[in-house]
N, C-alpha and C positions, 0 to 999 in steps of 0.2 A: 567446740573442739577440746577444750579442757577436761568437761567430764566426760567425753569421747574415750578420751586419754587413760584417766581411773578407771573407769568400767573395766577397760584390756588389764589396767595393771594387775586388778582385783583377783582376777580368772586365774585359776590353779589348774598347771598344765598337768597333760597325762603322763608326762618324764619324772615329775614330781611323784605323783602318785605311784609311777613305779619305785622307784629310787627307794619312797617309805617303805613300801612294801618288801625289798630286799635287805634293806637296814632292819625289819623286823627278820624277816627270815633269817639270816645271820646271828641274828641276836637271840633266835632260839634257837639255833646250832648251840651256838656257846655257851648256853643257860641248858641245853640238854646232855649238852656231851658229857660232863663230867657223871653224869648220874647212870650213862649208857655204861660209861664206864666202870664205874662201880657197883652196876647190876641194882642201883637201888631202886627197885619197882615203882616203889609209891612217891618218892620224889619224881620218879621219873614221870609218871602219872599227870602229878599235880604241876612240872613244867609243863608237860605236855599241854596240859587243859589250861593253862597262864599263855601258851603262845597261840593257843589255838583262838582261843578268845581274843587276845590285842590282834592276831590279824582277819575275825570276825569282823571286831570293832573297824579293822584300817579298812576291809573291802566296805563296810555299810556308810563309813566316810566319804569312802572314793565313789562313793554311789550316789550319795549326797551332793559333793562336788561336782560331779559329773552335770546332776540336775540343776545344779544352779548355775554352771557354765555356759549350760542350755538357754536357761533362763533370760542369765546375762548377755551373749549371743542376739540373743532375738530379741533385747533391748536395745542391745548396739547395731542390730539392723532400721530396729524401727527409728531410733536416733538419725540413722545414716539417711533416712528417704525423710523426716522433717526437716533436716537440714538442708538434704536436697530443692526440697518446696519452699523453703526457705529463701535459697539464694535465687530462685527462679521468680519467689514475690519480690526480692528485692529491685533485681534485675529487671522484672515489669514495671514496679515504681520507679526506676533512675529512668527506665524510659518516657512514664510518663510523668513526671518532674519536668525533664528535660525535654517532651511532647507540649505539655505547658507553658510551660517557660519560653518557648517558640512562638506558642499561639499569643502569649500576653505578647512577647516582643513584639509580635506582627501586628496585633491590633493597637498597640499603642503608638508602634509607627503610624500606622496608617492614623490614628486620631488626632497625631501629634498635626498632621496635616491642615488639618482645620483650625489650630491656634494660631496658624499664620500661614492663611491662604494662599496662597501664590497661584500657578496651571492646573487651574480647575481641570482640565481637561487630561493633565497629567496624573491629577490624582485619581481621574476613574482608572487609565491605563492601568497605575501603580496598584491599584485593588484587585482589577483581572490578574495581573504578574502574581502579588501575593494570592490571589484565589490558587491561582493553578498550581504555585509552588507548593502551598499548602497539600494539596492532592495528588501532587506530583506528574500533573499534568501536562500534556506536551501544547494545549491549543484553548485560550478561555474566550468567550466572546458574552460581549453585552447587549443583549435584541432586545427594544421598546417597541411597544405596539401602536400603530396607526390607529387613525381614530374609525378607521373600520377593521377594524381588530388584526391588523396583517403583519406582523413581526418585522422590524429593520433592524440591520446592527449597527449600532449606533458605538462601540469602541471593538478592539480585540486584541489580541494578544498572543504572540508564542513565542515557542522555546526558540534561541537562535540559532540551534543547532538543527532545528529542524525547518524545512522548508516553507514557503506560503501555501496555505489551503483554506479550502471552504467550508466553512458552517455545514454541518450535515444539514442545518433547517435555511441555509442559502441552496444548497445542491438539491432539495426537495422541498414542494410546496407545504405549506405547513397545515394545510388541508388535509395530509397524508400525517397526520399524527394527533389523532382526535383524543385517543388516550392520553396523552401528554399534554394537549391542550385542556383539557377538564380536569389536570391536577393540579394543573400551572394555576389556573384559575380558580382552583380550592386554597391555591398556595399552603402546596404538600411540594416538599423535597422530594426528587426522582432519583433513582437510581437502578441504570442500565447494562447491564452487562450480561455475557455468556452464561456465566455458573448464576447470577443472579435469580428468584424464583419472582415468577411475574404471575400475574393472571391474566388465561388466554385472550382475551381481548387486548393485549401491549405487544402477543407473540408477532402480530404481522410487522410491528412501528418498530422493534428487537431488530428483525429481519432484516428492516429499511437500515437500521443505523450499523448493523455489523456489516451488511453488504457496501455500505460507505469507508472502509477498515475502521472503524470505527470499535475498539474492544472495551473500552467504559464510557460512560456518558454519567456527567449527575445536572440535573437541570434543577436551580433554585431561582424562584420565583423572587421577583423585586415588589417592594410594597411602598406607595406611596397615599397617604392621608387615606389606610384604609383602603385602598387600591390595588389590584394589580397592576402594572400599570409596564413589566415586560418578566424578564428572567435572564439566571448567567446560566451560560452552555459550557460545563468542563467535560470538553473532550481529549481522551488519551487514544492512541494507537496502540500501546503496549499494556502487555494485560498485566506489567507491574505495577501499575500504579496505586494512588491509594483512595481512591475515588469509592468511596463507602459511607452505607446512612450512620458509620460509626460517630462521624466526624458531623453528625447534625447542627448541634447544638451550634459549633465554631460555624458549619454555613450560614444560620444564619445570622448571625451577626455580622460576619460578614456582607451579609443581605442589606440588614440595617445601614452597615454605614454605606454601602451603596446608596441607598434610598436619601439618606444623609447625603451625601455626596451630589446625588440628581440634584435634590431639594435645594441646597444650597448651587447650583449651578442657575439653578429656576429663577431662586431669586436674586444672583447674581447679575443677570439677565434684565429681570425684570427691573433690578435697581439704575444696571446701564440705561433702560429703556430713558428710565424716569428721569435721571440726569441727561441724558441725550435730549428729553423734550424740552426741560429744564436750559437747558446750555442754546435752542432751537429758539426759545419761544421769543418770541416780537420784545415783548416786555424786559426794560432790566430789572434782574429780579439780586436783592442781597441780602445778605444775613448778619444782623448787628450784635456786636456785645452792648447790653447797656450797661455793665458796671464797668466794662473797661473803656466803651467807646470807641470801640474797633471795628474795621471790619471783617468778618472772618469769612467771611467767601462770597461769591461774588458767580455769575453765570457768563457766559462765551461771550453774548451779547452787549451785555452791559461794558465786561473790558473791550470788546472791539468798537462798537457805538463812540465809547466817550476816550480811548485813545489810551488806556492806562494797560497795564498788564496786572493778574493777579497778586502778582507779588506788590506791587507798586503800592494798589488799594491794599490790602490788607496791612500794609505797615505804617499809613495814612495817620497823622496825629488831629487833633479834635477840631485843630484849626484850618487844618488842610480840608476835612469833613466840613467842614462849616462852608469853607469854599464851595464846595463839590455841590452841596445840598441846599446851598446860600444858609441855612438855621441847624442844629443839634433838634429835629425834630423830636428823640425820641427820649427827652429828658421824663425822668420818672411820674413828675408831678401833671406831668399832661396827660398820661397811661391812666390816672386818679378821675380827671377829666373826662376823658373820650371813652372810657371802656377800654376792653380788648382788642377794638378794630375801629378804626376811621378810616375815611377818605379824604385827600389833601389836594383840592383842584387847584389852580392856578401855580404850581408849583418850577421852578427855573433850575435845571441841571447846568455846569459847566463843564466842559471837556476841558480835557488837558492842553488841546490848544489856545483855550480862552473862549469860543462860540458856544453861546446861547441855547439850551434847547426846552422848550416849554412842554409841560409834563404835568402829568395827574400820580399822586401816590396812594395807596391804599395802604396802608401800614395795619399788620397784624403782631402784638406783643402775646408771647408766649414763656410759660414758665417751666426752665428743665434741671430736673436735679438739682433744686433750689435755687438755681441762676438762670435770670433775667436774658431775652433774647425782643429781636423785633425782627421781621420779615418785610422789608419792602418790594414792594413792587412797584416799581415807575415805569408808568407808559409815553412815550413822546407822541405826543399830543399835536405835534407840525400839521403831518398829513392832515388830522381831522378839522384843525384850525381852516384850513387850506381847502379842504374836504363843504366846510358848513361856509366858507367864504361864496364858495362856488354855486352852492345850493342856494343860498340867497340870491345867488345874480340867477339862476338856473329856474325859480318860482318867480323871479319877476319875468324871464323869458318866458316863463311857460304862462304867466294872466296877461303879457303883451298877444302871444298864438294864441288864446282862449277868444281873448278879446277880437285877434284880426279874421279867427275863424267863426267867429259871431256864435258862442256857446254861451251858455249860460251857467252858472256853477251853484249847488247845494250840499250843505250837510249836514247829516242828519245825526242827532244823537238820540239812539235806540233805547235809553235811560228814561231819558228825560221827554222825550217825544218830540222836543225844539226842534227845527229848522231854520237853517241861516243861509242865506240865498245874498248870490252878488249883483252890481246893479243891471247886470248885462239880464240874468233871468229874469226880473220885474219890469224890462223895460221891453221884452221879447213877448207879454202878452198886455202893455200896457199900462203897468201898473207904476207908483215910484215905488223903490227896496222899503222906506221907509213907513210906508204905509200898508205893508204887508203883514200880517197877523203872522207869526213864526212858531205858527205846531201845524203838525202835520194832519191833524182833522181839517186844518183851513184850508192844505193843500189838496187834501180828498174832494174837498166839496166845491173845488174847482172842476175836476174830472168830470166828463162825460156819465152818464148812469151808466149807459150803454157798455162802456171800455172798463169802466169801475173793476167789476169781474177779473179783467184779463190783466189789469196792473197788481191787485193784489195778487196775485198768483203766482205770478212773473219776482216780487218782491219775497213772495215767502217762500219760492222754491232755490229763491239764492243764499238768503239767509240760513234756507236748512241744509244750505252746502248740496243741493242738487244741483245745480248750475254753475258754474267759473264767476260770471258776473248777472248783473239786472239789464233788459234791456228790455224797452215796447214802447208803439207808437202806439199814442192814443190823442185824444180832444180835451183841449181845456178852454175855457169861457172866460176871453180876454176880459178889459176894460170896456168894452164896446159891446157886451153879451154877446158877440159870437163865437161859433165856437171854432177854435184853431187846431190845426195838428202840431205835434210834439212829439218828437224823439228825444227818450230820456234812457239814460245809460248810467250804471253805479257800478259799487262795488265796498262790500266790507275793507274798510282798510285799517281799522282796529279793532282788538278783542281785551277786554276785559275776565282775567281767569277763565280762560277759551271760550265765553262765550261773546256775541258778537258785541260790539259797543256802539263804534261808528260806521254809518253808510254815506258813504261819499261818491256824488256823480255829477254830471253834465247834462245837460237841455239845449234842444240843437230845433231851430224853427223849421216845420217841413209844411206849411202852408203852400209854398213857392213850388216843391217836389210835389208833390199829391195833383199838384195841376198840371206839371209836366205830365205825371203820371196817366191821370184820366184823357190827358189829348195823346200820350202814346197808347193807352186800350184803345181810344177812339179808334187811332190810325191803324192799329192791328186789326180791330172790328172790319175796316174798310178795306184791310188790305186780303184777308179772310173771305170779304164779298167778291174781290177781283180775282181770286184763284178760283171760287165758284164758277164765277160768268163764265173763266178763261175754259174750266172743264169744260162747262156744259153748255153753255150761251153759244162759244166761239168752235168748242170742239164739234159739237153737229152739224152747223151750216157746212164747216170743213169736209167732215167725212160726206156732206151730201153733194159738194159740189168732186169731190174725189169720186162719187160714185157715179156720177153724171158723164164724167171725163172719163171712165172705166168704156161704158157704154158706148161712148162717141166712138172711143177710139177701139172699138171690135165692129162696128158699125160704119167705121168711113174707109175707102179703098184709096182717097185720093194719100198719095207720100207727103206732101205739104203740108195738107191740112193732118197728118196722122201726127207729123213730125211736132207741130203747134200743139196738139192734144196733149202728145206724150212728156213737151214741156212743162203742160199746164200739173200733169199725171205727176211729175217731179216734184213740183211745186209746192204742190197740193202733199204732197206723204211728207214733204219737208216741214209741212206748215204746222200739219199735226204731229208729229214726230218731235217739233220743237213746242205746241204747247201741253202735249203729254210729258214733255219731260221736266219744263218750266210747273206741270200742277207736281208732278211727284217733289219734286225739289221744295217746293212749296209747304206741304205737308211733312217732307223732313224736316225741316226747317222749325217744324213748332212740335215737332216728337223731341223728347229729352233722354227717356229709356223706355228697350226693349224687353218683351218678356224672354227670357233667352232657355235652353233647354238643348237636350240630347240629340243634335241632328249625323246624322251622312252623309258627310262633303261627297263622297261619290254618288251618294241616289239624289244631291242637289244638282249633280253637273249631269246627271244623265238625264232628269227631266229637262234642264236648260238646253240641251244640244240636240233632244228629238225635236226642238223648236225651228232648228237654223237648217235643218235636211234640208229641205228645199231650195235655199240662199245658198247651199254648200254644193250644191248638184248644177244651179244657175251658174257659177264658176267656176265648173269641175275643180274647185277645191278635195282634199280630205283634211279629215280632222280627225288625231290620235290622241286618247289616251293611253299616256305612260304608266300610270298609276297600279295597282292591283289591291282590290282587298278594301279594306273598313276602314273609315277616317275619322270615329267620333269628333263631337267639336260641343262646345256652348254656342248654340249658334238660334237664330230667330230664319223661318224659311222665306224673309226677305233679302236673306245673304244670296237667293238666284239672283235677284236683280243685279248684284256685283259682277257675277259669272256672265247676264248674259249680255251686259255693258263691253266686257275684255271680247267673248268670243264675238257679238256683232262688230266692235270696233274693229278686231282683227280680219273678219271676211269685208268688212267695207274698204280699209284700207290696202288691203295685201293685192299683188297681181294674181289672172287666174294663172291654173294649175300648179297651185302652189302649197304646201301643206301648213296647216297649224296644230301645235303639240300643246297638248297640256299635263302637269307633272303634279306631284303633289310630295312636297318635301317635310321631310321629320325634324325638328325645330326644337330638342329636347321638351320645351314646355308648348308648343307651337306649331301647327300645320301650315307650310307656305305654300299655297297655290298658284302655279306660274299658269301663263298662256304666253306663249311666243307664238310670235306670227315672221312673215318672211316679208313686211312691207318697207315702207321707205326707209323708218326709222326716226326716231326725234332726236334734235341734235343735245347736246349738253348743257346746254346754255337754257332749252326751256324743258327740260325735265323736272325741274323743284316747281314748274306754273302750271302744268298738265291737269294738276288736280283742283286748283285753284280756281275758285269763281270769278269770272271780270277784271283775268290779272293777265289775261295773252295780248296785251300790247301790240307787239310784234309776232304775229301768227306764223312767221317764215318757218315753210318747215313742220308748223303744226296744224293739223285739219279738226274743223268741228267747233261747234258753238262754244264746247266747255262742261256746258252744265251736266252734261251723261257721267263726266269724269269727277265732277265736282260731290254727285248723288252718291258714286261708288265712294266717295273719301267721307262721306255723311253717314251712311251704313255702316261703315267700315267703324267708324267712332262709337257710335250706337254697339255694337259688338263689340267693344275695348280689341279693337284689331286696327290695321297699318295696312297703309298700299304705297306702293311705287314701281320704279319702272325702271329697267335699264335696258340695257343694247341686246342682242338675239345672240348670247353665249356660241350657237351652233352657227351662225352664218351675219345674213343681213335681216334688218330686222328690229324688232323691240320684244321684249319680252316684259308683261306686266303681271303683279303679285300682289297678293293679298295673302298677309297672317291673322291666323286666326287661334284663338284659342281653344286649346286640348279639352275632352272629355271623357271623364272616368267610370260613367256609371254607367246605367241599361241605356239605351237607345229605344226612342220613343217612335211607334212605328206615324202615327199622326204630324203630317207635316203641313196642315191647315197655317196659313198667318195671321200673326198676331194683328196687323196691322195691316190694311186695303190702301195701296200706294196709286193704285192702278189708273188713270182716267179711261173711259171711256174713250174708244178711239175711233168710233160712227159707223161702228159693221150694223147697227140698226140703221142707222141714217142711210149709209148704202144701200141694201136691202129696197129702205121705201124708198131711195131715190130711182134702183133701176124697175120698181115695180111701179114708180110711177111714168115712167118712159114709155115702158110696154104699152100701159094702158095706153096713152097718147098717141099712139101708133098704131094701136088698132080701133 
């Protein structure tokens, strides 16, 4: 401003230069006149040429002046616009001075934070606030990513002035911003906006976030140990805000102590964790001065167990400690002694009531920032006193049951090859304990040669962890050289650095079972030849004297003697009737499992029923099915016998002209097959016996031997399917069912059986019995 100032003063105005110039004209008036006067020529002349020249001289001055006025002029212009740029740098630096001076203040609040932690959870808040304030944002949010990479927001923030709203990246999946996603994950700072210059691949994600009113967005990435690990979303609505990649640097610091902030929230967390387990765990756990003798803390446990409060223990003087611990275990010169860590068994806590509690310590001494520490751990030790008290009465109970179950006991150490056997085993093939040779080569060369085989096999495939335990019956050659049966059973019950150590088992004498055994084959063998004879022996003569009584009785006219026939005619289909059904039962009886496959409950029921036409016509009955359509099933096409057990039970029992229905219901996993019939009906009381073999007591009410219904409930088993029976839903009656299980796949057109139930029912026998009539007759 000052040489602003000289410059203007310096300048010779054009009033001046006139002025001279008239003060010279004047001045040659005056200097001429006298001479005009006087007519003196040559004076006059030589004034003339004296003025003419000073006012040459004053015009090339004022031409001079002029020029340098100019000059000066367009210094003091150019002066006027550095000054100008001047206070315009100035006025950019008081801005950011005081731009700075904002961001220090801000980030040293926010660090001050962490000198003394207090609402962790307050301080991420306080960081969004200063983020967005910084930005001049109306809305800041902090989104952490799932561990399948799905963004939550996990704090936010906004102005109070403005209302509650959603995350652009809550309002839209974040699926819908791929571009944003693969910066976020370059962790690159975004920045969104209208006038912003994007490349086309961000235009459509632009699109999404302005049609949210959304007029800036900056997204900065959070980083943890080298992670992404989410990002802050500063969204404004107003397009004045200050949301620009100017302000990088300040984001991300602000980033950092974000990450700072998580991190320490992390292992805020994780230190509760640890004191939680800590203050949890079974153990009293505490922590000693050993140069003062103190105790400086203590866990939840420990003050609630022994009755103290921390404050109590920790103000504890050495004598009180001695009480507590009955000794000063962790005087220095025994830490010289034991090392770093000992274990202190038989050790006696007192509680502050005065009661006893017996304890194990493990004391670890540790050294921090030059002072002495000890870490006790005491465990009260009651239960397990209590625990091993038990277990000693609990192993003599268990060699009294060993002993009154007549076992024998060994064990084997897999090291050393020993064997050590109780007196119950040595005395179970003869021998006394003490005269037993104890390796396990002496017990081999007891074994049978024969069984030899099957015992090591059995031994090494438990040992290599193929099997849960050891178990096989084999022969060993008592005292007496014969050879006995043995059921022997183990099991690894120690490992030595995982590999196996000890095997330990039991020996159970099955001399006694192996003869039950051979006299129940015996009786099965026997029982096996009476179902034979019953088919075949008993079922011919049957069907021949059925066929003889056929004959008679189309052959005799007298009513009495037809009436005797037709009893005999009863009799007889009764007779066979019950031991065709007595062989099939029989033969169930020793089937275990079915081959089972893709069958057609409907083309099983439709072969079963072209069977009964005739039965169904002899009592003008009909028979409906309800069904329509394809029923797959896992089924064996022994499942007709089920069907034609219900539909003959239902035409034998029912009155005529009456109908029988059958249904076939959909069971989500399950096809139930009903057959109602319209006959007496069974009452309640023997519905749960119907299926049951040699359990109808009291038949009131119930018709039939049993065993037809007992066959269907045998099949039914064999097919992992269910029968039973209730009341005729529609009327009077019984309605009987079978579920059966569903099938998924093709349907197999072969319905051959796996399995011939069938007996022979003497249509041969018949045949020769009425061709042997004829002949006799003619």
């Amino acid at each position: 401003m000052k040489n602003e100032h000289t410059l203007k003063n310096i300048k010779i105005t054009s009033v001046v230069n006139t002025v001279l110039i008239l003060v010279i004209s004047i001045f040659g008036l005056v200097l001429i006149a006298p001479f005009v006067i006087s007519k003196d020529t040559n004076s006059l002349l030589i004034s003339l040429a004296l003025v003419m020249s000073t006012f040459i001289i004053v015009l090339y001055a004022n031409k001079q002046i002029e020029k340098k006025n100019t000059e000066l002029e367009m210094k003091i212009s150019e002066l006027d616009e550095m000054h100008k740029e001047l206070n315009e740098k100035h006025k950019g630096l008081e801005y950011l001075v005081s731009h700075n001076t904002n961001i220090e203040n801000m980030i040293s609040s926010l660090i001050s934070m962490f000198i003394k932690p207090g609402n962790i959870e307050g301080t991420l808040d306080e960081i969004l606030k200063k983020t967005a304030s910084f930005c001049y944002a109306e809305h800041c949010y902090l989104f952490l990513f799932k561990a399948n990479g799905e963004p939550y927001i996990s704090h936010s923030w906004k102005n109070e002035e403005k209302t509650e709203k959603k995350s652009v990246f809550e309002l839209n999946s974040y699926s819908k911003f791929p571009w944003i996603g693969k910066k976020i994950v370059q962790k690159q700072i975004i920045h969104i906006s209208k006038e912003e210059h994007l490349l086309a691949a961000a235009d459509r994600e632009r699109a999404i976030i302005l049609s949210n009113g959304i007029q800036s967005l900056m997204v900065v990435p959070v980083e943890l140990e080298s992670s992404c690990i989410g990002f802050i979303s500063i969204e404004s609505t107003s397009s004045k805000s200050d949301c620009n990649l100017d302000n990088i640097q300040t984001l991300k610091i602000l980033s950092e102590i974000m990450s700072t902030a998580l991190n320490y929230r992390s292992f805020l967390k994780d230190l509760g964790l640890f004191k939680d387990l800590i203050d949890r765990s079974n153990d009293f756990i505490f922590i000693i001065d050993l140069e003062k003798n103190r105790i400086i803390d203590a866990n939840e446990t420990a003050c609630k167990e022994l009755g103290y409060t921390i404050e109590e223990l920790t103000v504890m003087e050495e004598n009180d400690l001695c009480l507590l611990f009955e000794d000063t275990f962790w005087k220095n010169d025994l830490r010289d002694i034991v090392g770093e860590r000992y274990l202190q068994p038989g050790q006696t806590l007192t509680k502050k009531n005065g009661t006893k509690i017996p304890a194990e310590m493990n004391i670890t001494f540790v050294t921090h920032d030059h002072h002495n520490y000890a870490l006790a751990v005491v465990r009260d030790i009651a239960s397990r006193l209590d625990m091993e008290s038990r277990l000693a009465k609990t192993k003599q109970v268990m060699e009294l049951a060993m002993e009154g179950a007549d076992l024998g006991m060994w064990d084997w150490n897999l090291r050393t090859d020993e064997v050590m056997y109780n007196e119950r085993w040595a005395e179970m093939i003869g021998y006394d304990v003490n005269n037993i040779e104890k390796s396990i080569l002496s017990w081999k060369k007891l074994i049978h040669p024969d069984d030899m085989e099957i015992v090591d096999n059995s031994i090494n495939e438990h040992i290599n962890r193929e099997t849960p335990f050891f178990e096989a019956e084999f022969r060993m050659k008592n005292s007496k050289g014969r050879w006995q049966w043995i059921l022997a059973r183990g099991k690894i019950t120690e490992f030595d650095n995982k590999q196996p150590f000890r095997f330990t088992g039991t020996t159970m004498d099955l001399d006694e079972r192996k003869k039950v055994e051979e006299e129940l084959r015996h009786s099965n063998e026997l029982k096996d030849l009476f179902t034979d004879i019953m088919r075949h022996d008993l079922l011919n003569p049957a069907g021949n004297i059925r066929g003889f009584s056929e004959l008679l009785y189309e052959m005799e006219d007298d009513p009495k003697k037809s009436r005797i026939i037709g009893n005999v005619q009863r009799n007889t289909n009764k007779l066979i009737d019950m031991i065709d059904t007595a062989a099939k039962f029989a033969k169930l009886e020793t089937t275990e499992e079915l081959e089972l496959k893709g069958v057609d409950i409907m083309e099983s029921l439709r072969n079963v029923i072209e069977q009964f036409e005739q039965q169904l016509h002899d009592k003008n009955m009909s028979l409906q099915v309800l069904a329509e359509g394809n029923y797959p099933a896992m089924l064996n096409p022994i499942v007709e016998e089920i069907f034609a057990n219900y539909i003959s039970n239902a035409i034998k029992y029912s009155p005529e002209n009456t109908e029988i229905n059958i249904d076939i219901i959909d069971l989500n996993y399950t096809w139930m097959v009903t057959v109602a019939d319209s006959g007496e009906g069974i009452p309640d009381d023997a519905k749960p016996l119907v299926f049951d073999r040699f359990k109808r007591v009291n038949k009131s009410g119930v018709k039939g031997s049993g065993l037809g219904l007992a066959i269907v409930k045998k099949i039914a088993e064999l097919l992992d399917g269910s029968v039973g029976v209730e009341d005729n839903p529609e009327g009077n009656g019984s309605m009987f069912w079978v579920k059966l299980k569903k099938y998924h796949g093709m349907l197999d057109n072969d319905t051959s059986p796996i399995i011939d139930i069938k007996a022979p029912i003497g249509n041969e026998a018949i045949h020769n019995a009425k061709t042997e009539i004829h002949s006799m007759m003619h």
